[in-house]
C-alpha positions as CSV (number, residue, x, y, z in Angstrom):
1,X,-93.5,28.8,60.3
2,X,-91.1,30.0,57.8
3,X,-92.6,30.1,54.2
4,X,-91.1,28.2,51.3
5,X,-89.7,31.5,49.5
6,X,-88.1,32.3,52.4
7,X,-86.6,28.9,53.6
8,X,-84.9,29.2,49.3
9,X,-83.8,32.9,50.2
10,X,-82.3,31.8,53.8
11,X,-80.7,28.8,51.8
12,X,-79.4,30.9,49.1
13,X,-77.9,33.5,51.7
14,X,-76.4,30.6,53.7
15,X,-74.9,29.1,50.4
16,X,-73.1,32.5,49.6
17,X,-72.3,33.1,53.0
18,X,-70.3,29.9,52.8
19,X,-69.0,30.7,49.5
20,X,-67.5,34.2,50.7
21,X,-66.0,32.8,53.7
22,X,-64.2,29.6,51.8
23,X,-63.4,32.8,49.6
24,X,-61.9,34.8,52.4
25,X,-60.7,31.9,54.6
26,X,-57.2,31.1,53.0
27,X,-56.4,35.2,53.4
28,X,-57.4,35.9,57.4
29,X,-55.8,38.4,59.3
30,X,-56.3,36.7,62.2
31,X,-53.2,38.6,64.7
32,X,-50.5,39.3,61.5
33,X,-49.9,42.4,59.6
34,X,-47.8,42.9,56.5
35,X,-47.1,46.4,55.6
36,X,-44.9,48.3,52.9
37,X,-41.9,50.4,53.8
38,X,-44.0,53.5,51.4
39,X,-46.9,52.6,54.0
40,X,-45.6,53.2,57.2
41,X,-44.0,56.1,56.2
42,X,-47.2,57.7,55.0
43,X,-48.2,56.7,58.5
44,X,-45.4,58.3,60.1
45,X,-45.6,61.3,58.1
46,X,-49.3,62.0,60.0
47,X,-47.7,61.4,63.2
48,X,-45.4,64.2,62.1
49,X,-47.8,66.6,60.3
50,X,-46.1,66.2,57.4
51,X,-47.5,66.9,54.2
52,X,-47.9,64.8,50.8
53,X,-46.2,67.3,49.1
54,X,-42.8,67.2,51.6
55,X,-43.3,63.7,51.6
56,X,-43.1,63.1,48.1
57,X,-39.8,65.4,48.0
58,X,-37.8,63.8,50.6
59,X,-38.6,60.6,48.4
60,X,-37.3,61.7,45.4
61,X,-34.4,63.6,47.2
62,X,-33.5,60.0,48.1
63,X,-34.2,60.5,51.6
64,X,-31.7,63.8,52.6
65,X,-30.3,63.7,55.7
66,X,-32.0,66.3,58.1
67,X,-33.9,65.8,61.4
68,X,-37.1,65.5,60.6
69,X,-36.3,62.3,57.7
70,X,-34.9,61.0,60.0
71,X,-37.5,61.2,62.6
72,X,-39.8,59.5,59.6
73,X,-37.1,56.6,59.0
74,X,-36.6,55.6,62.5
75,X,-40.5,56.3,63.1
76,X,-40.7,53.7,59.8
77,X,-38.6,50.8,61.5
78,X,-40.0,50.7,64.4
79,X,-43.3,50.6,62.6
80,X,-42.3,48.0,60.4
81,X,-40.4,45.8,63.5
82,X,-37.1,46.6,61.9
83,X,-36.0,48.1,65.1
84,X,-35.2,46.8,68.3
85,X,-36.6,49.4,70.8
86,X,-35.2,47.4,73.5
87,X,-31.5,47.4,72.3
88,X,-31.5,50.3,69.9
89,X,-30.4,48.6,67.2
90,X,-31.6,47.5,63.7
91,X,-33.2,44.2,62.9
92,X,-31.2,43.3,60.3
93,X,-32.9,40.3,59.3
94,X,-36.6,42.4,58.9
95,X,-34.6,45.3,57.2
96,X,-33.0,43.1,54.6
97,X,-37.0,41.9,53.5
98,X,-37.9,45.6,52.1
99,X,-34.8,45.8,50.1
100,X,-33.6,43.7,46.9
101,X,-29.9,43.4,45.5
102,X,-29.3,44.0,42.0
103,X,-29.6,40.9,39.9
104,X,-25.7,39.1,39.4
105,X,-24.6,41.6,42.9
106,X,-23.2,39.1,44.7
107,X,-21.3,41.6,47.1
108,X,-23.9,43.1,48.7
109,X,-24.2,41.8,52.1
110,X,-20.7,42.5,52.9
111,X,-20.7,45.6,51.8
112,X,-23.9,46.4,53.7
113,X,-22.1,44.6,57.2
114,X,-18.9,46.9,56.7
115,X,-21.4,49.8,56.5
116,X,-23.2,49.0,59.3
117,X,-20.0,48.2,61.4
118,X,-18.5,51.9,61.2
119,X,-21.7,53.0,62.4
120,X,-22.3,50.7,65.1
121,X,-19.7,52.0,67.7
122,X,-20.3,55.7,67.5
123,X,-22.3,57.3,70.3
124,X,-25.9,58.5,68.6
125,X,-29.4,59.5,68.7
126,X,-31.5,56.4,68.3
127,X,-33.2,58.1,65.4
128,X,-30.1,59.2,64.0
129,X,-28.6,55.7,64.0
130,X,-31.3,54.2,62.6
131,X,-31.2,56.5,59.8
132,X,-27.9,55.9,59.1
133,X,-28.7,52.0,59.6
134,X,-31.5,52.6,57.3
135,X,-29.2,54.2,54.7
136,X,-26.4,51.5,54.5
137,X,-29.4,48.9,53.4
138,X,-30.6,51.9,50.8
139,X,-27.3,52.7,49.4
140,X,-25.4,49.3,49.7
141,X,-28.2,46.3,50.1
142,X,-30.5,47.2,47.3
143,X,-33.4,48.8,45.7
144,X,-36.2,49.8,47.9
145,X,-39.4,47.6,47.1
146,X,-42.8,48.4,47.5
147,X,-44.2,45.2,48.6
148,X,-45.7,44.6,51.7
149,X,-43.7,42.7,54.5
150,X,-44.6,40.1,57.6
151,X,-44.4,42.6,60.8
152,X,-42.9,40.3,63.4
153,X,-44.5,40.9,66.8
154,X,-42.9,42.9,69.8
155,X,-42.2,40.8,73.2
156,X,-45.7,42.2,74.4
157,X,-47.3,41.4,71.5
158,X,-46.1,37.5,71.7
159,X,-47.2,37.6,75.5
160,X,-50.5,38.2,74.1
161,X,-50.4,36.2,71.3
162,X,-50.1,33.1,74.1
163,X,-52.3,34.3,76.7
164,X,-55.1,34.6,74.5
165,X,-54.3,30.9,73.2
166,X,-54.5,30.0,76.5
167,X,-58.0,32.1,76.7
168,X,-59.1,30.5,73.4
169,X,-58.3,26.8,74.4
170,X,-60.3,27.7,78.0
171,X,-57.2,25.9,79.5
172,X,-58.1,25.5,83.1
173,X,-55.7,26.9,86.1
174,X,-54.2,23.2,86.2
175,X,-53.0,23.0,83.0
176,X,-51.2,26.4,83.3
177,X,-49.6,25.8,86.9
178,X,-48.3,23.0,84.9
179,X,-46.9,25.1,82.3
180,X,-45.7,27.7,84.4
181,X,-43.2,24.6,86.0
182,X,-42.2,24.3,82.2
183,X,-43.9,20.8,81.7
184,X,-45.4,21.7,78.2
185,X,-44.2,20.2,75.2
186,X,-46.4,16.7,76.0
187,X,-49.3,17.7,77.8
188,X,-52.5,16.7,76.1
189,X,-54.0,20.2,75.4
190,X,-50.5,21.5,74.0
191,X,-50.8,20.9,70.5
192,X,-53.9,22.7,70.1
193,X,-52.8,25.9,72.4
194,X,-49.8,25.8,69.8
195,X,-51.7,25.7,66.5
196,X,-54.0,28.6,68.1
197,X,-51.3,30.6,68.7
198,X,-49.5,29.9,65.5
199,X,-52.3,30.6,62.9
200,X,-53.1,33.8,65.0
201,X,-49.6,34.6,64.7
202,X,-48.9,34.1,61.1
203,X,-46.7,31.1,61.5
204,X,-48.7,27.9,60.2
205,X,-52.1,27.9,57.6
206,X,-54.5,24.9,57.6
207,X,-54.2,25.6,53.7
208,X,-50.1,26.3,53.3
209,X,-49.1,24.6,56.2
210,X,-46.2,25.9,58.4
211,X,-44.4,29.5,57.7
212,X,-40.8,29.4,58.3
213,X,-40.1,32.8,56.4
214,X,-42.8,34.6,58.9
215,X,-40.8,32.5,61.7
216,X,-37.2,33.7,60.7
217,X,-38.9,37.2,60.3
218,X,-40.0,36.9,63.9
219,X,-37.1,35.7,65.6
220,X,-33.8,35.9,63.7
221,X,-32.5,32.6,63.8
222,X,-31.0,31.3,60.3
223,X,-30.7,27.4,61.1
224,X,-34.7,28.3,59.9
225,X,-34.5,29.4,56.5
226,X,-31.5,26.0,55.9
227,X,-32.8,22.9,53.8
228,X,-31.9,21.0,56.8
229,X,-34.9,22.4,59.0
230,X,-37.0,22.6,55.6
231,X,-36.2,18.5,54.9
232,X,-36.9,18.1,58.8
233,X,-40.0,19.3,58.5
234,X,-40.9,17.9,55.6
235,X,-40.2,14.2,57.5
236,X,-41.9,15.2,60.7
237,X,-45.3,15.7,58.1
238,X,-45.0,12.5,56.7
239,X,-44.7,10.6,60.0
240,X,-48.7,12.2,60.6
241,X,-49.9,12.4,57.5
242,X,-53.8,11.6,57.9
243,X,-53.6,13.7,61.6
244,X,-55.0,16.8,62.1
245,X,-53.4,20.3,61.7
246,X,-52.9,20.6,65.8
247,X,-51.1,16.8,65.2
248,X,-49.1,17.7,62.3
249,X,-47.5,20.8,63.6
250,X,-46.8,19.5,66.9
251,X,-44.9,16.8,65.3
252,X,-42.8,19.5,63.5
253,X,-42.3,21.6,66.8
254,X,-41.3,18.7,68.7
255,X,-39.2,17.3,65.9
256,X,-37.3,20.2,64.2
257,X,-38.2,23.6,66.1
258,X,-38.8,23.3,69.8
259,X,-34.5,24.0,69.8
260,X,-35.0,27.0,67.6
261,X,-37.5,29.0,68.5
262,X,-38.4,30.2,72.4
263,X,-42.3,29.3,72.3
264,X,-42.0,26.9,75.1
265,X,-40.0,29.8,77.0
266,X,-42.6,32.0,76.3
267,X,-45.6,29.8,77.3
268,X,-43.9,29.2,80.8
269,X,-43.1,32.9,81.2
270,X,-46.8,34.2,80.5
271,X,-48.6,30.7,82.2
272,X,-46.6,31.7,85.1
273,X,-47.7,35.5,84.6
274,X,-51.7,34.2,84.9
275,X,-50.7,31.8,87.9
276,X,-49.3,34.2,89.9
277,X,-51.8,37.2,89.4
278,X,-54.5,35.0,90.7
């Protein structure tokens, strides 16, 4: 048998075990990543070879245009998920979060549109227009910040944000024929599949409760960010107060987001992606 000592020692481990992980628990990874614009650059400078020493001068040179900065900018964005690598264009709504406007500017989003407009219909190399893209948020937006930002996730990266909810919630092949025919928002094992997914994915925390900023960053749509969603939401918890986190954030899908976002799109495409392979 186990000895007294030791039964006090396994106790004591198991208490501080318990206290690291309530300690740990509110911060989780889990599938999200926030990164700095000065940290994936550094990254991108050891894709490139490029030393501290060049890096620390194009900085302070204000980022010159040459080839290889702007091989390290457009390496940056895409690192970041400011860049559509599908449509070759900037995200402007990720972009905008590494930059902040001068305090009483109250100009600088037009001016930063108008720059981005004269770039946007001449003929370019991607990493040459993202550079320039890049430089119309440096020089018109704001100052550069240092703080780390949500990475939204890349179409992929979604598809296997949801498959592995599926995986998680051991849905069986039923359930995601069912899916796949779009028939999703009410089944029974829904609401769980879609708090897996969205704590994974940096949208809801049992502690916080629902992200709309990581939301917005992820998919671009602005009726997120008005007071109109934020009140809706803020209704939709009330209605399910005592439920549990799976409840509560079905009822602000279902009430306020289901029209917003594409998860219910996105759970059909990749239930009918399993279905079909098998």
């Amino acid at each position: 048998g186990i000895s007294t000592a030791n039964m006090r020692l396994l106790a004591s481990l198991t208490t501080l075990g318990l206290i690291s992980i309530s300690a740990v628990f509110a911060s989780l990874a889990h599938y999200t990543e926030y990164k700095s614009f000065p940290e994936a650059l550094s990254e991108c400078a050891e894709y490139f070879e490029v030393s501290n020493c060049t890096l620390n001068r194009i900085i302070e040179d204000h980022y010159p245009r040459n080839e290889l900065v702007q091989r390290l900018v457009y390496c940056s964005l895409i690192n970041l998920g400011a860049w559509n690598i599908e449509k070759h264009s900037e995200r402007s709504h990720v972009l905008q979060g590494f930059f902040k406007p001068a305090a009483g500017d109250s100009c600088y989003q037009n001016r930063t549109q108008n720059c981005l407009k004269d770039i946007s219909h001449t003929c370019k190399d991607h990493a040459e227009r993202a550079y320039e893209a890049f430089q119309c948020y440096y020089r018109q937006y704001g100052n550069l910040v240092d703080d780390a930002q949500y990475v939204p996730l890349e179409l992929n990266e979604l598809y296997t944000l949801v498959s592995t909810g599926f995986a998680i919630q051991n849905l069986p092949r039923c359930v995601l024929v069912e899916y796949s025919k779009g028939n999703i928002l009410d089944e029974p094992n829904f609401p769980r599949t879609l708090l897996t997914g969205s704590v994974r994915g940096g949208y809801y925390s049992r502690q916080r409760g629902i992200n709309i900023e990581n939301m917005y960053v992820q998919f671009g749509v602005p009726e997120l960010v008005t007071a109109e969603t934020r009140q809706c939401c803020d209704a939709a918890l009330k209605e399910v107060c005592d439920g549990s986190d799976a409840v509560k954030l079905h009822r602000i899908f279902k009430n306020c987001l289901k029209d917003l976002i594409p998860t219910l799109k996105l759970v059909e495409v990749v239930a009918g992606m399993i279905v079909n392979k098998c």
